[in-house]
C-alpha positions as CSV (number, residue, x, y, z in Angstrom):
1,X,12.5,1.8,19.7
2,X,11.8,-1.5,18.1
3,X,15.4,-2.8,15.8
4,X,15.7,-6.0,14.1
5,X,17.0,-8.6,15.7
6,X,-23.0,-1.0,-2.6
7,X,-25.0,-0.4,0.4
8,X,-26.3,2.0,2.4
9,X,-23.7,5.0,3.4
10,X,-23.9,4.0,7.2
11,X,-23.0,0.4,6.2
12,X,-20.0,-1.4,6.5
13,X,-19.3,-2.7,2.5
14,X,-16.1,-5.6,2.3
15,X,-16.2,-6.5,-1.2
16,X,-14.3,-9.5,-2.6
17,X,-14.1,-11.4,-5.5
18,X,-17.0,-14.1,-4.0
19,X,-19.1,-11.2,-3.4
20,X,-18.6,-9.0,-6.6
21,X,-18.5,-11.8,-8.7
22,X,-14.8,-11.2,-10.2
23,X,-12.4,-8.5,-10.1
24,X,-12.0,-6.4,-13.3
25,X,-10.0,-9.0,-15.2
26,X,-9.7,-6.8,-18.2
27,X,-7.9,-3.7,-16.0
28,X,-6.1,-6.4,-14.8
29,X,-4.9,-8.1,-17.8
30,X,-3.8,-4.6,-19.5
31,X,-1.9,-3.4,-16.6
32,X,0.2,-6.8,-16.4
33,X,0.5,-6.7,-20.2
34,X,1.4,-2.5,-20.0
35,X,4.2,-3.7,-17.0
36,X,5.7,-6.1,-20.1
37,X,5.5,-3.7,-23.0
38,X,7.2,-0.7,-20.9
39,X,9.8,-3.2,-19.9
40,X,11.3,-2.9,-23.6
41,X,10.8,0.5,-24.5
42,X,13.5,2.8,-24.4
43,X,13.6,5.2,-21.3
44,X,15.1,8.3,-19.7
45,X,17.8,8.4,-17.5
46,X,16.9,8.5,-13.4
47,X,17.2,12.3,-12.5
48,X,17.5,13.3,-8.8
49,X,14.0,12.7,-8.0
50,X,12.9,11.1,-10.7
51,X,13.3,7.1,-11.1
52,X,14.4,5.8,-14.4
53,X,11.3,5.5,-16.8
54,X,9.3,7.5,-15.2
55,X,6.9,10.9,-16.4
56,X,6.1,13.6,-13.8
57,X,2.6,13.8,-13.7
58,X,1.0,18.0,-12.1
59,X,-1.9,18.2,-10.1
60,X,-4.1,15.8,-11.1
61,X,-3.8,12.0,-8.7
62,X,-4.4,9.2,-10.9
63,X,-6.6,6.3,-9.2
64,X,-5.8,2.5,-9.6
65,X,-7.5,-0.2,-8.3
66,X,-9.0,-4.0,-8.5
67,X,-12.0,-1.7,-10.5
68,X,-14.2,-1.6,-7.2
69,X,-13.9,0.5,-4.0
70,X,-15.2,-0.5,-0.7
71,X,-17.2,2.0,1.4
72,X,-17.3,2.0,5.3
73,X,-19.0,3.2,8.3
74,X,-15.9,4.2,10.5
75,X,-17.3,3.0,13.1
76,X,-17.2,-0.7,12.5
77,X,-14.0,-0.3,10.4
78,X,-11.3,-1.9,12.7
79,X,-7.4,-2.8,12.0
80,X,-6.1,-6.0,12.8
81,X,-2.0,-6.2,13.1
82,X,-1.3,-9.4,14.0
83,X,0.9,-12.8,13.4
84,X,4.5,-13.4,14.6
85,X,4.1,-10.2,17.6
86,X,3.9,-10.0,21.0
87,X,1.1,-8.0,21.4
88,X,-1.4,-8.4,18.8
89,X,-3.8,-5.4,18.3
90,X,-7.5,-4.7,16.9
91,X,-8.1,-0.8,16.0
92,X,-11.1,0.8,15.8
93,X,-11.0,4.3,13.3
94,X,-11.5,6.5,16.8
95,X,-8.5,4.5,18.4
96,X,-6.2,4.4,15.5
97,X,-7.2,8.2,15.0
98,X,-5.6,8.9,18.7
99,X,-2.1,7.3,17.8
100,X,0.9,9.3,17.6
101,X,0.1,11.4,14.2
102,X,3.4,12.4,11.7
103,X,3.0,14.5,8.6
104,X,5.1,13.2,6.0
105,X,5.7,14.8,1.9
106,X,6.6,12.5,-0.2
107,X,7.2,11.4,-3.9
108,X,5.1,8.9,-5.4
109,X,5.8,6.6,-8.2
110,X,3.4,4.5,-9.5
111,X,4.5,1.2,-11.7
112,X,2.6,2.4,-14.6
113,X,5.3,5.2,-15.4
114,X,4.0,8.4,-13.6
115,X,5.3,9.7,-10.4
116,X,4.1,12.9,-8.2
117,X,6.4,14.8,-6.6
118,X,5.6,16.1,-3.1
119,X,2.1,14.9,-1.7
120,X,1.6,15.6,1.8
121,X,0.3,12.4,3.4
122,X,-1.0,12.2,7.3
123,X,-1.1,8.7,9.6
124,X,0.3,6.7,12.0
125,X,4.3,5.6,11.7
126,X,4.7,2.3,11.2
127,X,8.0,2.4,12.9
128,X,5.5,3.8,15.8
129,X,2.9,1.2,15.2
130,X,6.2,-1.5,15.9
131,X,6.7,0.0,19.1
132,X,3.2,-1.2,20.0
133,X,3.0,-4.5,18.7
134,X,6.8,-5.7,18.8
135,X,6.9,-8.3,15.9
136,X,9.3,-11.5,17.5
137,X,12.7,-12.2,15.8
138,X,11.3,-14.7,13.5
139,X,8.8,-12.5,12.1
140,X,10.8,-11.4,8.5
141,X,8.0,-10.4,6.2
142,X,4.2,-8.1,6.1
143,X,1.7,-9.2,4.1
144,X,-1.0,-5.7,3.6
145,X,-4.6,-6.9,3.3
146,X,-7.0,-4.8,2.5
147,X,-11.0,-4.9,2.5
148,X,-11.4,-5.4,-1.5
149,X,-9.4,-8.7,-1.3
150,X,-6.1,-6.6,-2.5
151,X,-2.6,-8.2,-0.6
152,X,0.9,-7.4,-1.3
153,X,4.2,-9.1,0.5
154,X,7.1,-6.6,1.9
155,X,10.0,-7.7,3.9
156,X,9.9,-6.0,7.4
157,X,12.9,-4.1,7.1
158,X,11.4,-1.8,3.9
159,X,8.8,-0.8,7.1
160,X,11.6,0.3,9.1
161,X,12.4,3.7,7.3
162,X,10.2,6.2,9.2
163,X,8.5,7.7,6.3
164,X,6.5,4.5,5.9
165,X,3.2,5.6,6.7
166,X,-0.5,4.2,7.7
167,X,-1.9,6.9,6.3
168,X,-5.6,8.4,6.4
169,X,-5.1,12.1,5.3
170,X,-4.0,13.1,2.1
171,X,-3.1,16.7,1.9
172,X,-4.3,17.4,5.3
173,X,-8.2,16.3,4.8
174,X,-9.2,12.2,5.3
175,X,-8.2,10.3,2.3
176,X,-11.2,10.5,-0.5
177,X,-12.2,6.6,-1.1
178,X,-11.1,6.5,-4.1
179,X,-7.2,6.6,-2.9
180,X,-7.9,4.0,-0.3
181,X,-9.8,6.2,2.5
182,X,-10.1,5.3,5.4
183,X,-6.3,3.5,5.7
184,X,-4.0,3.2,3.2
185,X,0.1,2.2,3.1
186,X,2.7,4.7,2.0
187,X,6.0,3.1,1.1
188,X,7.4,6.1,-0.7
189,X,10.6,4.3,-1.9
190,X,9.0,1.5,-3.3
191,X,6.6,1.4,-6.6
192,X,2.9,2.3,-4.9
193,X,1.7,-1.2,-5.7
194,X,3.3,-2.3,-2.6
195,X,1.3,0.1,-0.1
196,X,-2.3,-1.1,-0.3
197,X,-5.6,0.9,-0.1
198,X,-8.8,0.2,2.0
199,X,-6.3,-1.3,4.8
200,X,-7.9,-4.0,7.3
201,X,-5.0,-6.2,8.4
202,X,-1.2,-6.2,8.9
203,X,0.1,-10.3,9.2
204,X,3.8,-10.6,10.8
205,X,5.1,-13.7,9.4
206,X,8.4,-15.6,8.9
207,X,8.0,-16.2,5.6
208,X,7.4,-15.0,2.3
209,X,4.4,-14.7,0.1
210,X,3.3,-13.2,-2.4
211,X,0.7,-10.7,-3.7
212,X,-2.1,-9.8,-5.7
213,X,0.6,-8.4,-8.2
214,X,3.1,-10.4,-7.6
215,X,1.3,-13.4,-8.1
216,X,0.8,-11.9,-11.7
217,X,3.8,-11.4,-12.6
218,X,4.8,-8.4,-10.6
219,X,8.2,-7.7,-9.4
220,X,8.3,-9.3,-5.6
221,X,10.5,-6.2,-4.5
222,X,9.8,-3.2,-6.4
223,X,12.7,-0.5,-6.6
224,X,11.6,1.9,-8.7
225,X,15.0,3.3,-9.1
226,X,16.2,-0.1,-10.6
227,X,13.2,-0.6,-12.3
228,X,11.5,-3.6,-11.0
229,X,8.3,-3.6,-12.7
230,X,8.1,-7.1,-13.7
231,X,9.8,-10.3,-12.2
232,X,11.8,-10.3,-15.4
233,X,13.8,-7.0,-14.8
């Protein structure tokens, strides 16, 4: 066990901000300014499952994104995991589909104040995905890249808690595209911000950088029970 020491259907779209044009600056803008206004509002106290400053949402599953979605062909999509490991590795959909599988339930809590208790999430471990690749000593930090030009920064040791999930079912059927199908991360102890959707590459590297978010203003670590929204907090 590893420790620390729009085309057609068929087609294969990667869309980034050279080939859209721009993301969807005006989403963008109102989350980072929603992130600063909730900062200063007053807010419930933290209940056992519920982080401070957060609303319970029912059935319905929000979607959040850069204001586009990628569509694939799983049959080009491929995973690259790569960087400061031994043994780099390039998954096609059928061989990341024959890893070890774990079925994982989970609460969810988004930055923008909502959280969903219990969703059943299907994937690949990435404390099982470590076992494969075995990141060297120097490699300290992940950086999640996905196909619409999203990235976020985690230190490696948030991966290590084994309900971090690759996942690519969402209540036991393949993740819609709208939440990030084919592969998207699940980092249930952290905000959702810091798993990213439409995943194409996990890079092993020493040191930090940071994110789409974080860049923006976003909190680098993201507790959500202490509350780090913004890099203020």
């Amino acid at each position: 066990m590893f420790s620390r020491k729009k085309k057609e259907e068929n087609e294969t779209e990667i869309i980034t901000p050279e080939t859209k044009g721009a993301y969807n600056e005006g989403y963008i803008h109102g989350k980072v300014e929603s992130a600063k206004y909730y900062k200063n509002k007053p807010r419930h106290e933290s209940h056992d499952r519920l982080p401070p400053g957060q609303q319970l949402i029912g059935a319905r599953f929000p979607v959040l994104d850069l204001g586009f979605k990628p569509n694939f062909d799983p049959k080009k999509w491929k995973l690259s995991v790569h960087g400061l490991v031994q043994n780099p590795q390039e998954f096609t959909y059928e061989q990341f589909l024959k890893l070890p599988k774990t079925i994982i339930t989970a609460d969810f809590h988004c930055v923008t104040h909502w959280s969903k208790f219990d969703v059943e999430w299907s994937g690949v471990r990435f404390v099982d995905l470590l076992e494969i690749v075995n990141p060297l000593p120097e490699a300290e930090h992940v950086i999640t890249e996905c196909a619409d030009g999203y990235t976020t920064n985690t230190p490696l040791d948030e991966f290590l808690d084994g309900n971090v999930l690759l996942a690519y079912e969402l209540d036991g059927v393949p993740i819609p595209r709208e939440h990030g199908w084919p592969v998207r991360v699940i980092i249930p102890h952290l905000y959702a911000w810091k798993g990213g959707k439409f995943l194409t590459s996990l890079r092993f590297q020493e040191e930090d950088e940071p994110g789409f978010w974080e860049e923006r203003g976003y909190h680098n670590h993201a507790d959500p029970w202490k509350e780090e929204r913004y890099s203020e907090d």
